[in-house]
C-alpha positions in Angstrom: 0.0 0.0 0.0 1.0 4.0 -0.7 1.5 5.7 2.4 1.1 9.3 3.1 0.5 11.9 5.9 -1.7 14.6 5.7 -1.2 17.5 8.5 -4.3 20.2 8.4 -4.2 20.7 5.2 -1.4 19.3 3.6 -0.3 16.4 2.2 3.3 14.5 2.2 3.8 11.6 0.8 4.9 8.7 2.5 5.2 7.9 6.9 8.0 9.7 8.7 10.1 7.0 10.4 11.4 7.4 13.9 13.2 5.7 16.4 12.0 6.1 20.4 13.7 4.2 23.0 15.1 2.1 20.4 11.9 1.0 18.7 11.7 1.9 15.6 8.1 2.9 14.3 6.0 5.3 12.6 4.5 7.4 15.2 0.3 7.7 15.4 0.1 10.4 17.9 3.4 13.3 18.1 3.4 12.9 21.9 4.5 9.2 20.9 1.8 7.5 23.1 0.5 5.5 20.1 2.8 4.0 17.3 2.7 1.4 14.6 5.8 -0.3 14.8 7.8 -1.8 12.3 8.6 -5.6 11.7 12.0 -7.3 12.6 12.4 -7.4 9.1 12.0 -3.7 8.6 12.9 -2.8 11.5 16.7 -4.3 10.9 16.7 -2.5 7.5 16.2 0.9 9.3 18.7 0.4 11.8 21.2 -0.6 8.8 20.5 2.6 6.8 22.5 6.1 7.5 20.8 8.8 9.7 21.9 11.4 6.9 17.9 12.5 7.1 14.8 11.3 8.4 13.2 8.7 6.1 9.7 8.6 5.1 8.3 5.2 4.1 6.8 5.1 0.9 5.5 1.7 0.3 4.4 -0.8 3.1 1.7 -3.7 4.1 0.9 -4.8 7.4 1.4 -7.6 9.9 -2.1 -10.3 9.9 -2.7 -8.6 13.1 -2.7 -4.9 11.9 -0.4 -4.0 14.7 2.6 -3.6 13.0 4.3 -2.3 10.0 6.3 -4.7 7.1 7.8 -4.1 3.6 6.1 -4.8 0.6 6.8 -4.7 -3.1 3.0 -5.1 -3.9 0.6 -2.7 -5.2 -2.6 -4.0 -3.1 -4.1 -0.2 -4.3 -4.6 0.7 -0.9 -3.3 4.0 1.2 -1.8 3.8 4.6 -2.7 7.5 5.8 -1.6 9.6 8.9 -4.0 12.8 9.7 -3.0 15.4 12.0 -5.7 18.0 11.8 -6.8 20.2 14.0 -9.8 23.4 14.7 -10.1 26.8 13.9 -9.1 28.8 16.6 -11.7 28.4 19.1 -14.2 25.4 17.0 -13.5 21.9 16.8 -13.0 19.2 14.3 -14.8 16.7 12.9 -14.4 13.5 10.3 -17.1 12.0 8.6 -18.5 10.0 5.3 -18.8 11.9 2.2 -21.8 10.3 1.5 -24.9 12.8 2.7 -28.8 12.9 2.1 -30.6 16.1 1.6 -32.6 17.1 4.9 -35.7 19.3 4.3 -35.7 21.8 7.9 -38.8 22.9 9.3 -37.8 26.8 7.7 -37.5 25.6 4.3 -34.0 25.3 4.2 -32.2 22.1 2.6 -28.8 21.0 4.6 -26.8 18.3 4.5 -26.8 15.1 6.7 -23.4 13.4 6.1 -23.2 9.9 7.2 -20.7 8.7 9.9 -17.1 8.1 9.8 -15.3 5.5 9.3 -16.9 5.2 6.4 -17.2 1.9 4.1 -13.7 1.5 2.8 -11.8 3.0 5.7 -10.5 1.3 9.0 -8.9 3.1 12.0 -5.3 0.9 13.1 -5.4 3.6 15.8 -6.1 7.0 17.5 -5.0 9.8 20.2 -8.6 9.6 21.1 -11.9 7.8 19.4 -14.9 9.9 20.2 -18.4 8.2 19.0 -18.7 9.9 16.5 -16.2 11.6 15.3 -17.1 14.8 16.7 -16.0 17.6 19.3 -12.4 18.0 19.2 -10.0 20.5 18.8 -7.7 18.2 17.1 -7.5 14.5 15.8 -4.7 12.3 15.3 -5.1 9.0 14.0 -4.1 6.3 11.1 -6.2 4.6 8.9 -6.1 1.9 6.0 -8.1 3.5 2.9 -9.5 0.9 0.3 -9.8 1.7 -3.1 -12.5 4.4 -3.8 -12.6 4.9 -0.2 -13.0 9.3 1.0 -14.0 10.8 3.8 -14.8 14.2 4.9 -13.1 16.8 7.6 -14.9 19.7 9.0 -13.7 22.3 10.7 -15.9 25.1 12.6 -14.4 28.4 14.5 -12.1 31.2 13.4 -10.5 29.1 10.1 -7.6 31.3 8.7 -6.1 29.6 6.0 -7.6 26.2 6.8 -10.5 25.0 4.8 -14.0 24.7 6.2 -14.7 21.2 4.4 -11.6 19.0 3.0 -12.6 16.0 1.4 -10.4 13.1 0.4 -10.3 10.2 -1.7 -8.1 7.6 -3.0 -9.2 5.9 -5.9 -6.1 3.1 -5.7 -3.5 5.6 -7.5 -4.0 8.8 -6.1 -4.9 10.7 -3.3 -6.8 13.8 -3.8 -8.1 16.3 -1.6 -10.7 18.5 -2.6 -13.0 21.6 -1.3 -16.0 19.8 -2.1 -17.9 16.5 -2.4 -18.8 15.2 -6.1 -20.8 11.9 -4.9 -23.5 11.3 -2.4 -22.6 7.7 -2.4 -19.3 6.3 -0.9 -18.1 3.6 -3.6 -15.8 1.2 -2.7 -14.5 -2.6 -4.0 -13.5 -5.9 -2.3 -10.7 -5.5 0.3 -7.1 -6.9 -1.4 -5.5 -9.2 1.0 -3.3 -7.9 3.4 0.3 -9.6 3.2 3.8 -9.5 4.2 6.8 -9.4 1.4 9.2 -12.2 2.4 11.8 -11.1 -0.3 14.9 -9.4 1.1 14.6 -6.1 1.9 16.3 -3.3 0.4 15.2 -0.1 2.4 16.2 2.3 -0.4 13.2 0.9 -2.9 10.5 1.8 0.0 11.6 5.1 1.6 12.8 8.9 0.4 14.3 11.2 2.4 12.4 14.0 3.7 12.0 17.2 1.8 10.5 20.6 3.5 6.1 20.0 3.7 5.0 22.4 0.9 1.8 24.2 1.1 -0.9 24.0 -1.7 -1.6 26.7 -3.8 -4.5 24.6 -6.1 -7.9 23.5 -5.2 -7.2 19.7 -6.1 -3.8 17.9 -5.6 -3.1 14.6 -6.6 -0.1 12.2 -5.0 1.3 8.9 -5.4 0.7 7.7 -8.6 1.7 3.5 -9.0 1.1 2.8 -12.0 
């Protein structure tokens, strides 16, 4: 699967790497509470490879038990994604589907009722926090496994700056793109691809760039991470 990190409102392709007490891992939470951490396998790799940078895994799958992270050569078209998203100053934010039904209100006026996240096509590995639903807080920090045609929706309220009110994204199994707006009121989505663990040899240059300065985007669609 494609890995990639999205913080507010950028994007970054691939997982930033780091090592914590001598476990190396990709971090779900900054404070470090929560990780993913990588396979022996992997894990060996990293230690092999020169600090000259921090390293961003590009391509990975996971362990049967979703806990942890191995290497893979295979293009399963699925995303691994980071988000680390947070409020306008003073609001909170929220995630949701991007699938919605029109709701007639008692003044006349038509609004949106989105339906709840995770949506079909998206599982949570893990979370700072998991509010029911996905509601209330000033910020969220969690990773998730995106199927093929999977999206979802943020929503921010309060005083917004430069940060968008709605963010939607979607991976359709080469990209991901986020967008101001919704173009579906169904979520579409196709059978989950197995999950498996690359036995070949590693070699830790094929899966990982180093890391280049997050670069903030100017146009109202950006597409990453096309595998051919």
């Amino acid at each position: 699967m494609k890995c990639f990190e999205l913080r507010d409102d950028m994007m970054k392709e691939g997982l930033l790497v780091s090592n914590d007490a001598g476990l190396s891992c990709v971090k779900i939470t900054m404070d470090g509470q929560r990780v993913l951490p990588l396979d022996k396998m992997m894990a060996n790799a990293f230690d092999r490879a020169p600090k000259l940078a921090p390293i961003r895994l590009i391509y990975a799958t996971l362990t049967k038990d979703l806990k942890s992270i191995a290497c893979s050569r295979k293009a399963d078209r699925c995303a691994l994604l980071r988000i680390d998203v947070g409020a306008g100053q003073g609001g909170q934010v929220s995630l949701s589907a991007c699938s919605f039904q029109d709701n007639l209100t008692e003044n006349g006026v038509v609004q949106k009722l989105y339906s709840t996240f995770p949506p079909q096509g998206v599982q949570v590995l893990g979370a700072y926090d998991e509010p029911e639903p996905w509601f209330g807080d000033q910020r969220l920090e969690l990773v998730m496994i995106m199927l093929q045609n999977a999206s979802f929706r943020i929503n921010r309220t309060g005083r917004l700056g430069e940060l968008r009110q709605n963010t939607y994204i979607q991976w359709d199994g080469f990209r991901l793109r986020i967008t101001p707006e919704a173009k579906k009121r169904n979520d579409v989505m196709t059978e989950r691809p197995p999950l498996r663990i690359d036995a070949a040899p590693v070699d830790l240059e094929e899966h990982v760039v180093r890391q280049a300065p997050l670069e903030t985007y100017e146009e109202e669609e950006q597409t990453l991470g096309e595998t051919g």
